[in-house]
TORPAFI-262542 format. One line per field, with one value per atom (N, C-alpha, C): residue number from 1; x, y, z. Coordinates in nm, 4 decimals, decimal comma, padded with zeros to 6 digits, always signed. Atoms other than C-alpha are relative to their C-alpha. Layout:
<sites>
num = NUM;... $
x = X;... $
y = Y;... $
z = Z;... $
</sites>
This chain:
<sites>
num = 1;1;1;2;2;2;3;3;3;4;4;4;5;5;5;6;6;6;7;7;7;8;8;8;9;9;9;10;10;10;11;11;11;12;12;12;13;13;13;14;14;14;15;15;15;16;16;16;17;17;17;18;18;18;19;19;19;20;20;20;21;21;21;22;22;22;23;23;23;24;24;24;25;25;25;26;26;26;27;27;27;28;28;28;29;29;29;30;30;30;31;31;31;32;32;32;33;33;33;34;34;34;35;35;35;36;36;36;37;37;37;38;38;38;39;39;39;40;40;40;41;41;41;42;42;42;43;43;43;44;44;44;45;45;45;46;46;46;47;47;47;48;48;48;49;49;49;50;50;50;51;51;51;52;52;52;53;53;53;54;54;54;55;55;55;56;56;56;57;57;57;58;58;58;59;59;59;60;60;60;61;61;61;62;62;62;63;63;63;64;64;64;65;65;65;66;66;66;67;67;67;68;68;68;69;69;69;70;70;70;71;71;71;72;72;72;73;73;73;74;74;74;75;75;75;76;76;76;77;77;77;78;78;78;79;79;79;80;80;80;81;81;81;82;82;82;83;83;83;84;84;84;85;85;85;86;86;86;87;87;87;88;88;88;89;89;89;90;90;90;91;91;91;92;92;92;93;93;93;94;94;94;95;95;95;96;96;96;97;97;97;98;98;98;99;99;99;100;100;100;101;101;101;102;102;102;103;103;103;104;104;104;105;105;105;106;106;106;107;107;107;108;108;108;109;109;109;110;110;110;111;111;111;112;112;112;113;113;113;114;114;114;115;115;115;116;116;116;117;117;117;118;118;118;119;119;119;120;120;120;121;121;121;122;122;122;123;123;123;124;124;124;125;125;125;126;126;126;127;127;127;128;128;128;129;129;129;130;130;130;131;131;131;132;132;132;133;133;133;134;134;134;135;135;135;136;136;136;137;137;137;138;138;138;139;139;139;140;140;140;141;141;141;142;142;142;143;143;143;144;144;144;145;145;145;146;146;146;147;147;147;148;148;148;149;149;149;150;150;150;151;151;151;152;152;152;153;153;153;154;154;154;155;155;155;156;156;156;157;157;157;158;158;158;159;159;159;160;160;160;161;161;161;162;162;162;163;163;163;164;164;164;165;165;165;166;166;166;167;167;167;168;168;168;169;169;169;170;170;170;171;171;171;172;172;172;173;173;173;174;174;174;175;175;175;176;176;176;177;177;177;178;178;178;179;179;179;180;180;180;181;181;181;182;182;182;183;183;183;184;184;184;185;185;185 $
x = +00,0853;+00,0000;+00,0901;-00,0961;+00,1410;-00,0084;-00,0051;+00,2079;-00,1275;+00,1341;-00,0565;-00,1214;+00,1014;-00,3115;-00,0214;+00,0528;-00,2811;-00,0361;+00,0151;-00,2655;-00,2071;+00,1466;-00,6228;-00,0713;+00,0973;-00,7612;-00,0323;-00,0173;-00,6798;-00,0586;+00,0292;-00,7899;-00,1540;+00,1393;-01,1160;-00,1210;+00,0185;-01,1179;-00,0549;-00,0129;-01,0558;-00,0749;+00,1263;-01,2255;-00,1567;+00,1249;-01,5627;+00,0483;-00,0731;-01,3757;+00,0074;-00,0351;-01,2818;-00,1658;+00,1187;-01,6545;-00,1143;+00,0703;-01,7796;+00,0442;-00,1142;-01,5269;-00,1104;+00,0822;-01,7600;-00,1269;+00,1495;-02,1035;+00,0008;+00,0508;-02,2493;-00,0371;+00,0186;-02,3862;-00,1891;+00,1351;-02,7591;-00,0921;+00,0602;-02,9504;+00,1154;-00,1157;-02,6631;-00,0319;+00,0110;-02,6100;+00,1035;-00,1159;-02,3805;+00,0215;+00,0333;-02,4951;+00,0526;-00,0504;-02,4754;+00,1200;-00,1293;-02,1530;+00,0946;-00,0289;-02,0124;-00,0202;+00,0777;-02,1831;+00,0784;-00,0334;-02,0289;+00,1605;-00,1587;-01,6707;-00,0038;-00,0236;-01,7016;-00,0059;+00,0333;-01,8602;+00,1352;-00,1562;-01,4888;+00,0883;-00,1068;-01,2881;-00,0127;+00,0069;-01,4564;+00,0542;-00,0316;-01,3831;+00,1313;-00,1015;-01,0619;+00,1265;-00,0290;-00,9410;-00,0093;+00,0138;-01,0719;+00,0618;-00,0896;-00,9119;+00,1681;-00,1283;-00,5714;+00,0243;-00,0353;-00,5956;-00,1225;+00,1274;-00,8350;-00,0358;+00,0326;-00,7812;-00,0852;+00,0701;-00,9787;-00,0787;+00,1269;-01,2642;-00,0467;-00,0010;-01,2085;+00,0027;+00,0538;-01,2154;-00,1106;+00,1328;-01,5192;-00,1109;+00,0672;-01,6966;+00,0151;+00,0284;-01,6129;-00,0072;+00,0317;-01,6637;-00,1638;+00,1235;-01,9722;-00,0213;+00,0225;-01,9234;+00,0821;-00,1204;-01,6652;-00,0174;+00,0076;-01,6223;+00,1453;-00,0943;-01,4497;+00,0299;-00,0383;-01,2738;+00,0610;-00,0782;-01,2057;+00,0604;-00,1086;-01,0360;+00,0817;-00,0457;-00,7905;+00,0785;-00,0918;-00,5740;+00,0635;-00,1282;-00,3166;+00,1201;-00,1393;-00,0510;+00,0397;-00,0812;+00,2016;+00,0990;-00,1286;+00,4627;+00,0195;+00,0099;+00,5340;-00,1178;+00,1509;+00,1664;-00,0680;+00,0310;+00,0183;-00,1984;+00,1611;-00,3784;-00,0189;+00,0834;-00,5861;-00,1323;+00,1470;-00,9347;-00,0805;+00,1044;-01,2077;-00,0963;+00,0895;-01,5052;-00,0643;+00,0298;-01,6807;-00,1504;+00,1651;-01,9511;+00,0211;-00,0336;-01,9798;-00,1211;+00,0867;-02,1623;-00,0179;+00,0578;-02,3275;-00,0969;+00,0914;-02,4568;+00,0179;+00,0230;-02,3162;-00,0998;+00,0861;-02,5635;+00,0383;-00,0643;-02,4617;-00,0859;+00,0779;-02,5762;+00,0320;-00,0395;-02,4076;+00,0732;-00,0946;-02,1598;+00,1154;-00,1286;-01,8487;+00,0711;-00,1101;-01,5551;+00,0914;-00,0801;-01,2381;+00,1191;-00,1058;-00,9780;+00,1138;-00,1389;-00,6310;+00,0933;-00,0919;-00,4010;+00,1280;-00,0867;-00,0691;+00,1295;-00,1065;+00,2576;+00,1378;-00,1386;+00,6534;+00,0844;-00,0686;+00,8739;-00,0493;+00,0737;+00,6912;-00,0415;-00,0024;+00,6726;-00,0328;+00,0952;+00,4613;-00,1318;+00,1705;+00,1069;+00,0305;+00,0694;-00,0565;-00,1388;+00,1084;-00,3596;-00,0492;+00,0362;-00,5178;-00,1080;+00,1266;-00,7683;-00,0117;+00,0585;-00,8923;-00,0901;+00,0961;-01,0926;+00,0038;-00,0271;-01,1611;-00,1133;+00,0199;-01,2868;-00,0917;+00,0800;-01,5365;-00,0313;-00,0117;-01,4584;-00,0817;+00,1551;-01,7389;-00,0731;+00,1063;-02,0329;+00,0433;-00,0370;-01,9167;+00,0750;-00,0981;-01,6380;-00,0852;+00,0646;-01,8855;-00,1071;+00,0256;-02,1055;+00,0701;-00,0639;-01,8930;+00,0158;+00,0002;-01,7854;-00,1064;+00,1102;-02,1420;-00,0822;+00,0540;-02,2398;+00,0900;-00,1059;-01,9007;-00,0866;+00,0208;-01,9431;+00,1294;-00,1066;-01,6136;+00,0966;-00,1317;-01,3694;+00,1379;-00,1521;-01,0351;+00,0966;-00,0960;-00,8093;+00,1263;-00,1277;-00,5552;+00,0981;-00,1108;-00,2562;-00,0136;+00,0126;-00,4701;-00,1016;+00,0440;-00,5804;+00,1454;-00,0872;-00,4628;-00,0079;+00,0002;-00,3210;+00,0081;-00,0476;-00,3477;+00,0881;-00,0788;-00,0789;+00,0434;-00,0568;+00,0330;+00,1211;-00,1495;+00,3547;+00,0873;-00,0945;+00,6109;-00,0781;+00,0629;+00,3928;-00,0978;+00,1066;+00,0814;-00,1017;+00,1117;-00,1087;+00,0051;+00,0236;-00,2322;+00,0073;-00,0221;-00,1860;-00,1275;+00,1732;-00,5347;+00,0212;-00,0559;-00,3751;-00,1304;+00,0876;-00,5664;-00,0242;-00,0288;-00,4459;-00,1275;+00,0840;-00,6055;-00,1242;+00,1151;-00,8861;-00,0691;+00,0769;-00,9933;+00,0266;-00,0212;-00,8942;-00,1404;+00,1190;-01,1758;-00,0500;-00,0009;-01,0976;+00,1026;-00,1119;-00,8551;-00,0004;-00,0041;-00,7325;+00,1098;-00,0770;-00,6123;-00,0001;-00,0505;-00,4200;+00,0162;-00,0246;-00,4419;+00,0018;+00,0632;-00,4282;+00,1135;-00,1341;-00,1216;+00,0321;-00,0828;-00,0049;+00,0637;-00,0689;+00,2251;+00,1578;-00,1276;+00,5027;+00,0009;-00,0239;+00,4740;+00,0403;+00,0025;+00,6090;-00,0838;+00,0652;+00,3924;-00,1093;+00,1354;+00,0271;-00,0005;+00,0471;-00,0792;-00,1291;+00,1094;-00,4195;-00,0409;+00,0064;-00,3825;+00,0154;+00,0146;-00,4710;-00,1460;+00,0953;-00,7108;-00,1143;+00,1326;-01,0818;-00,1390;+00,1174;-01,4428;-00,1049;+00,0790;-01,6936;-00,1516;+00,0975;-02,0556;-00,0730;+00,0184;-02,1955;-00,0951;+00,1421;-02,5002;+00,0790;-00,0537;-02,3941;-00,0402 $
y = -00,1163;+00,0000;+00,1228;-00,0913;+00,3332;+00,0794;-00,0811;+00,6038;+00,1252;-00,1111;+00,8379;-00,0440;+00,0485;+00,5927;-00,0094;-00,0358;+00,5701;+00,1078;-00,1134;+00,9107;+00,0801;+00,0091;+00,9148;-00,0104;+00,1071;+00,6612;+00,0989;-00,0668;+00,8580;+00,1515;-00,0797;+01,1529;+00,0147;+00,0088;+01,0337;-00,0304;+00,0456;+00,8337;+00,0949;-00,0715;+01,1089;+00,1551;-00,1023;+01,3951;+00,0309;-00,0407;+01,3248;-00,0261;+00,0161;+01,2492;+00,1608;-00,1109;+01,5962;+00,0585;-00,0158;+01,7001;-00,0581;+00,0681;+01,4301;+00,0684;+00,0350;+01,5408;+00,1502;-00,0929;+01,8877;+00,0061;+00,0230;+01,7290;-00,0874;+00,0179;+01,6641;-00,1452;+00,1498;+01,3246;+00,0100;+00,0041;+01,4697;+00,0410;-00,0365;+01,4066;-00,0632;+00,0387;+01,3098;-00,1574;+00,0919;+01,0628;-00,0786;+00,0701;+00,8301;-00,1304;+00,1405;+00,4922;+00,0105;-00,0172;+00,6682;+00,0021;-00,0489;+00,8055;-00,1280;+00,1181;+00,4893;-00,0919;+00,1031;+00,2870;+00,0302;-00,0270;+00,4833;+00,0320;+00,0531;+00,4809;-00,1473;+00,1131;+00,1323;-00,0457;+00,1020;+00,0910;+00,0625;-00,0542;+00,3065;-00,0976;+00,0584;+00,1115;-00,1353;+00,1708;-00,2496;+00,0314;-00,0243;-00,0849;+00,0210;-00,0051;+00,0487;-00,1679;+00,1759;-00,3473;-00,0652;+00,1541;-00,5617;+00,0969;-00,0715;-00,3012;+00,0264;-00,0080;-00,2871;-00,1441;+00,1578;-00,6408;-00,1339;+00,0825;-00,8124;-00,1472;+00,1541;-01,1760;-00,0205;-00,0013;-01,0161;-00,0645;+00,0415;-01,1085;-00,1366;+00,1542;-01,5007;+00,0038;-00,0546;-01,3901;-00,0104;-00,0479;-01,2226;-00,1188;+00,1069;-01,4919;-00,1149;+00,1517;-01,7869;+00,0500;-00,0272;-01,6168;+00,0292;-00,0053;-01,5743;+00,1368;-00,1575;-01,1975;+00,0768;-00,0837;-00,9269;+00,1016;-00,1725;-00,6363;+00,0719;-00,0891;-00,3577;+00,1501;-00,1292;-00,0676;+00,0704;-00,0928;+00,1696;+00,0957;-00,0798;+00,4206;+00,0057;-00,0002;+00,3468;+00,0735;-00,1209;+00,6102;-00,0497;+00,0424;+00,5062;+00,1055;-00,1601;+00,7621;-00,0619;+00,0110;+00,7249;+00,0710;-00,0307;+00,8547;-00,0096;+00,1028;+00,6324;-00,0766;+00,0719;+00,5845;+00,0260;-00,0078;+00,4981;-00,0492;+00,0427;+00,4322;-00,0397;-00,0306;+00,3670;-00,0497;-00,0070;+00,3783;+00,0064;-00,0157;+00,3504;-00,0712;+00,0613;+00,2958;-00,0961;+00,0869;+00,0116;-00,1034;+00,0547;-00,1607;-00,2079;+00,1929;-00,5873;-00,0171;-00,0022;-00,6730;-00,1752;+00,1119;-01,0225;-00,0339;+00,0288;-01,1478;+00,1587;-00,0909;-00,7910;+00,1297;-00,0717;-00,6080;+00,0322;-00,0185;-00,4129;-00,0670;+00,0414;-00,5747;+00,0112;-00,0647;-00,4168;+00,1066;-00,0677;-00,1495;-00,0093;-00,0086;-00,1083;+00,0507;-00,0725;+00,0363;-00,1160;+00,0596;-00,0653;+00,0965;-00,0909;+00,0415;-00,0825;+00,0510;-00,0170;+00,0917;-00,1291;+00,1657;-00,1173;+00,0567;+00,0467;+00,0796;-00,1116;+00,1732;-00,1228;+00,0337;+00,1572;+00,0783;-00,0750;+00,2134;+00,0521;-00,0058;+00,3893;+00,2073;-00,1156;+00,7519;+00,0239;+00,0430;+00,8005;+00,0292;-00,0178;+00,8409;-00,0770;+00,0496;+00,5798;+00,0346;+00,0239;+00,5743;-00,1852;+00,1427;+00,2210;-00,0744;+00,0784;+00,0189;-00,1205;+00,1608;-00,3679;-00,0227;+00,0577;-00,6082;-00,1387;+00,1717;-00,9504;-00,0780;+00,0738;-01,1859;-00,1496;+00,0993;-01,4307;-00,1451;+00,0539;-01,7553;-00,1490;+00,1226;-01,9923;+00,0711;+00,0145;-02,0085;+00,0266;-00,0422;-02,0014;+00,1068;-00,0776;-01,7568;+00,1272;-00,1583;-01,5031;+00,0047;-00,0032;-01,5839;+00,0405;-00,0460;-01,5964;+00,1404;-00,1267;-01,2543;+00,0969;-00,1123;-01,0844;-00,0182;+00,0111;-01,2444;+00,0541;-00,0301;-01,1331;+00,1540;-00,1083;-00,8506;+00,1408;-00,0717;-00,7126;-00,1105;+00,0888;-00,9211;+00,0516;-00,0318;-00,8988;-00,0745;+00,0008;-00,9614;-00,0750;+00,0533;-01,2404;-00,1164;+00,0544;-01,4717;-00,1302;+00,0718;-01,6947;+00,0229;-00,0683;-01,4596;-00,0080;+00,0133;-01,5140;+00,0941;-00,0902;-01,2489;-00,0385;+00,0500;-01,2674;+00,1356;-00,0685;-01,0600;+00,0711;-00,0713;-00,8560;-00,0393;+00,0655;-01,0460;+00,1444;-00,1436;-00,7741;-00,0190;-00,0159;-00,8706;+00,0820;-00,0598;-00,7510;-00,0516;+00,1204;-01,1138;-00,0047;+00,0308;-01,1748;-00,1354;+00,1317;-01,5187;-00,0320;+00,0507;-01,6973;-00,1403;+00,1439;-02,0424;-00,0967;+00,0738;-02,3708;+00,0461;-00,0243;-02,2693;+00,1096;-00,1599;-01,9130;-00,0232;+00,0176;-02,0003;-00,1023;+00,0617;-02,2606;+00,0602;-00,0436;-02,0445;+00,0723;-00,0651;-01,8885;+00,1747;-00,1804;-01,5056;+00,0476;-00,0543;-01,3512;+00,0834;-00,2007;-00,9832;+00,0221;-00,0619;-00,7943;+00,1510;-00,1915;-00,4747;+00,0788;-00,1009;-00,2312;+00,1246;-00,1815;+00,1392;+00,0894;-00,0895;+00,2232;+00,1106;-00,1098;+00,5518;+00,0676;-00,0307;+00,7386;-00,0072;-00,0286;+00,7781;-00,1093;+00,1565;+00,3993;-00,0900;+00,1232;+00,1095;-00,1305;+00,0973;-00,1963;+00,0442;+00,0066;-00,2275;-00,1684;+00,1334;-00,5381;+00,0779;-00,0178;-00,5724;-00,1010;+00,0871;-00,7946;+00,0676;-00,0887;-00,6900;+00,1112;-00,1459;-00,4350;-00,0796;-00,0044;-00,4047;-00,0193;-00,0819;-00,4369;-00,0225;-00,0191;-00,3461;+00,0357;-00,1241;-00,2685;+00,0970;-00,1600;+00,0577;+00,0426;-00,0556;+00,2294;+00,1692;-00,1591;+00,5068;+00,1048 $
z = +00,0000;+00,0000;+00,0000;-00,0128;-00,1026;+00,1530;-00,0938;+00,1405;-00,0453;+00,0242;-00,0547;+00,0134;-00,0378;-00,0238;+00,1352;-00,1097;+00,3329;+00,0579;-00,0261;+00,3535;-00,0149;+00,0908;+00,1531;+00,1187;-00,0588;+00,3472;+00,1525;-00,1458;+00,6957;-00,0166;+00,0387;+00,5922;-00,0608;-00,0088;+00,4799;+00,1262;-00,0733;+00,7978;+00,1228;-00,1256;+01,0532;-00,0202;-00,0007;+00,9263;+00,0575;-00,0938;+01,0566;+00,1338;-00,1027;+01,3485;+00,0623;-00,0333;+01,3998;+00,0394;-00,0199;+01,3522;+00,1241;-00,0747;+01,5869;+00,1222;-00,1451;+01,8893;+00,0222;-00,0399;+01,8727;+00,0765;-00,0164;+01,9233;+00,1355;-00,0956;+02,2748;-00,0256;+00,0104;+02,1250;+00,0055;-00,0264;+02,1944;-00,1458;+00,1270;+01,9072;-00,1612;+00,1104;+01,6628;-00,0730;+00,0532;+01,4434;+00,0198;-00,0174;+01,5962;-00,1292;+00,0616;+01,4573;-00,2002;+00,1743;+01,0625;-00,0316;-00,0059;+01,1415;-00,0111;+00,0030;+01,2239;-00,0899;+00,0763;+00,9538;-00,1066;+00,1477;+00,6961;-00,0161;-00,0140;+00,8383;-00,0464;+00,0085;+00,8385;-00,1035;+00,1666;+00,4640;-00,0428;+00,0569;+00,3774;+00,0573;-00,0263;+00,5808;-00,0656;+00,0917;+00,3916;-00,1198;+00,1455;+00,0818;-00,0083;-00,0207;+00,1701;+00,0170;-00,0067;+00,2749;-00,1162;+00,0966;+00,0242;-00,1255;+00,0957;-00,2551;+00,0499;-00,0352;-00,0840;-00,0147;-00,0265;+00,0502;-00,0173;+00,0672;-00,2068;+00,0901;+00,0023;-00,0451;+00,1608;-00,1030;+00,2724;-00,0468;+00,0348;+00,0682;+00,0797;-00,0401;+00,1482;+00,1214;-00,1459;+00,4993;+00,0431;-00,0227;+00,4835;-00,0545;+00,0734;+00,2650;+00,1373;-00,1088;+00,5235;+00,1453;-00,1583;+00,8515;+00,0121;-00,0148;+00,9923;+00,0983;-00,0812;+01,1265;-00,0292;-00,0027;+01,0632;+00,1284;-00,0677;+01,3427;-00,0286;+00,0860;+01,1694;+00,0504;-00,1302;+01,3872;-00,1467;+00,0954;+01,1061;+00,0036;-00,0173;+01,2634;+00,1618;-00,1315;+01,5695;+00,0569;-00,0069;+01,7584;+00,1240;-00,1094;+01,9652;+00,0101;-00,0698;+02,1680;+00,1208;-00,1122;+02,4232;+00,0193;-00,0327;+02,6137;+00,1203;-00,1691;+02,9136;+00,0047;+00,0345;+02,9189;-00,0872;+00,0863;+02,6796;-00,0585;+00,0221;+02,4951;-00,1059;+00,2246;+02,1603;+00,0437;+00,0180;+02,1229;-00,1704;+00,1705;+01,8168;+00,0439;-00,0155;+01,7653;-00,1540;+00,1190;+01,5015;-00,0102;-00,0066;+01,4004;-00,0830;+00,0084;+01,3824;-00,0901;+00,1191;+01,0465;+00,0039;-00,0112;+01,0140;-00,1316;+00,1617;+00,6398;-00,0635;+00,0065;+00,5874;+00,0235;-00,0692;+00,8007;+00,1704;-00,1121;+01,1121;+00,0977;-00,1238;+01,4345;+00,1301;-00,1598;+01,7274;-00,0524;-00,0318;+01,7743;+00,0840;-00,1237;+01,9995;-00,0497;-00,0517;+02,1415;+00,0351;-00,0403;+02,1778;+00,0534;-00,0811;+02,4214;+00,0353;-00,0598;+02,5390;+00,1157;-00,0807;+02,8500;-00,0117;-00,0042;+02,8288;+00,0738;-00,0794;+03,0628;-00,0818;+00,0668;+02,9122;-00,0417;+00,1033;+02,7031;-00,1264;+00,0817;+02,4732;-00,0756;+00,0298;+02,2471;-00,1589;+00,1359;+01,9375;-00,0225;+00,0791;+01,7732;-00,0930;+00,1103;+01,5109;-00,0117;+00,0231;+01,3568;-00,0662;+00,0857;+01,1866;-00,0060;-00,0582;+01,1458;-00,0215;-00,0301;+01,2022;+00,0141;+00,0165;+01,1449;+00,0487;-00,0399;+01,3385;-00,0656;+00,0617;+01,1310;+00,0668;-00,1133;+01,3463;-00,1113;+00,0808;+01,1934;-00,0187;-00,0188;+01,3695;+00,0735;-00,0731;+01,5461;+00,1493;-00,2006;+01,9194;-00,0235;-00,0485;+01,8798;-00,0105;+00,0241;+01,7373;+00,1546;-00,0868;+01,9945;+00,1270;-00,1101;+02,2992;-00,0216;-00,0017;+02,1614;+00,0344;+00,0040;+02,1580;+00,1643;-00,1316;+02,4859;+00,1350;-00,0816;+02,6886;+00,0466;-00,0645;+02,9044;-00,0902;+00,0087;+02,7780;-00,0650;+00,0497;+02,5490;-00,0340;+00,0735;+02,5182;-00,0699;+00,0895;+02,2300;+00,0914;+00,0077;+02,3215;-00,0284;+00,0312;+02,2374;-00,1042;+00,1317;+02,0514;-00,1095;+00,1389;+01,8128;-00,1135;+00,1645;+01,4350;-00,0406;+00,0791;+01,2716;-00,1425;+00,1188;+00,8790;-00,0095;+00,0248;+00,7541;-00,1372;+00,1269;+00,4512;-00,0308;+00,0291;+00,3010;-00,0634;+00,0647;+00,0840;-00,0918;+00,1440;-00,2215;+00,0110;-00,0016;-00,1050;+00,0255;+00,0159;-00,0779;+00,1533;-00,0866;+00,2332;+00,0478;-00,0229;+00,4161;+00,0391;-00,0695;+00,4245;-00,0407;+00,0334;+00,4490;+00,0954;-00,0803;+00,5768;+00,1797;-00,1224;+00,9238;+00,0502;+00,0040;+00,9065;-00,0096;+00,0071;+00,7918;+00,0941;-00,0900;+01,0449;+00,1563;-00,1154;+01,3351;+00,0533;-00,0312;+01,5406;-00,0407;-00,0051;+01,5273;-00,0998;+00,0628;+01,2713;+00,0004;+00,0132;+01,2808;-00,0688;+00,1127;+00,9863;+00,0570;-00,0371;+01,0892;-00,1490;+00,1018;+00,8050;+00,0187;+00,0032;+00,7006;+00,0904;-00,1087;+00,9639;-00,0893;+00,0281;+00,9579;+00,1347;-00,1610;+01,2551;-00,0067;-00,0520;+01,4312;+00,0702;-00,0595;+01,6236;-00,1187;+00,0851;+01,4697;+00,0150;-00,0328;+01,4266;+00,0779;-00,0529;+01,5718;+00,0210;-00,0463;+01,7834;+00,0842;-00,0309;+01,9044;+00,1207;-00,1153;+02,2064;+00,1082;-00,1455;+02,5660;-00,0505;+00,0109;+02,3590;+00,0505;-00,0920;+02,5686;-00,1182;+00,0912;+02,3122;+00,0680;-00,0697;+02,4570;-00,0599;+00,0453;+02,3159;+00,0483;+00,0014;+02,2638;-00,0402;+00,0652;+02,1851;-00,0419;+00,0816;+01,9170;+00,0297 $
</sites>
């Protein structure tokens, strides 16, 4: 992915962003707002990293955080908010959060998508009070070509998360330890 396309992408991303951070929340349109990050960030994915598709096709849920913001210095955070689509139709919302303390100095932006790859995992997810993201989550990955790895493995795993869209001053994005929580927009 070039550097002008992410640039694009973030920039389409974070703009209503800016707009949203004004509004009280009374009366607003959270739920649209959200809906239509999220139809940019599907589009954004499967045109960068076409072989999401096969993802999306054999899972039985996507939840898609299309714009994430992560900062530190010592202590550190990231937050976004996203919407969990099902036969491609939204059916919840959430938040996701992270506090983290370290070695640590930087701003990213990015966004992800976990990939719900049966029946229980999506479940367990929507019934949790609060799930968190860990150690045996599958990342699929972006190789140097551009193909994504959606090997036998991948694909029979429960949860997969595709980090895309990075931009910043951090290196690398991991999504483990992060908090989701749902949300009424």
């Amino acid at each position: 992915m070039t550097a002008l396309s992410r640039r694009r992408f973030l920039a389409a991303a974070s703009a209503p962003l800016a707009l949203a951070a004004c509004g009280n929340g009374v009366g607003s349109n959270g739920a649209g707002r959200i809906d239509a990050r999220t139809d940019a960030a599907f589009s954004f994915m499967y045109r960068e990293l076409p072989e999401t598709r096969t993802l999306a096709d054999k899972s039985v849920g996507v939840l898609m955080l299309p714009l994430v913001t992560e900062a530190g210095v010592g202590l550190g955070g990231a937050f976004g908010r996203g919407a969990l689509r099902v036969d491609d139709a939204t059916v919840d919302y959430y938040s996701v959060a992270n506090a983290s303390v370290g070695l640590q100095l930087g701003a990213q932006q990015y966004s992800h998508a976990l990939f719900f790859m049966t029946e229980r995992a999506l479940s367990d997810f929507r019934t949790s009070r609060g799930w968190v993201a860990g150690a045996d989550l599958e990342y699929a990955m972006a190789s140097r070509t551009g193909a994504l790895t959606t090997d036998t493995t991948t694909l029979l795993t429960p949860v997969v998360a595709v980090v895309f869209g990075q931009a910043g001053l951090i290196a690398g994005a991991t999504i483990e330890g992060q908090k989701y929580t749902r949300i009424l927009p």
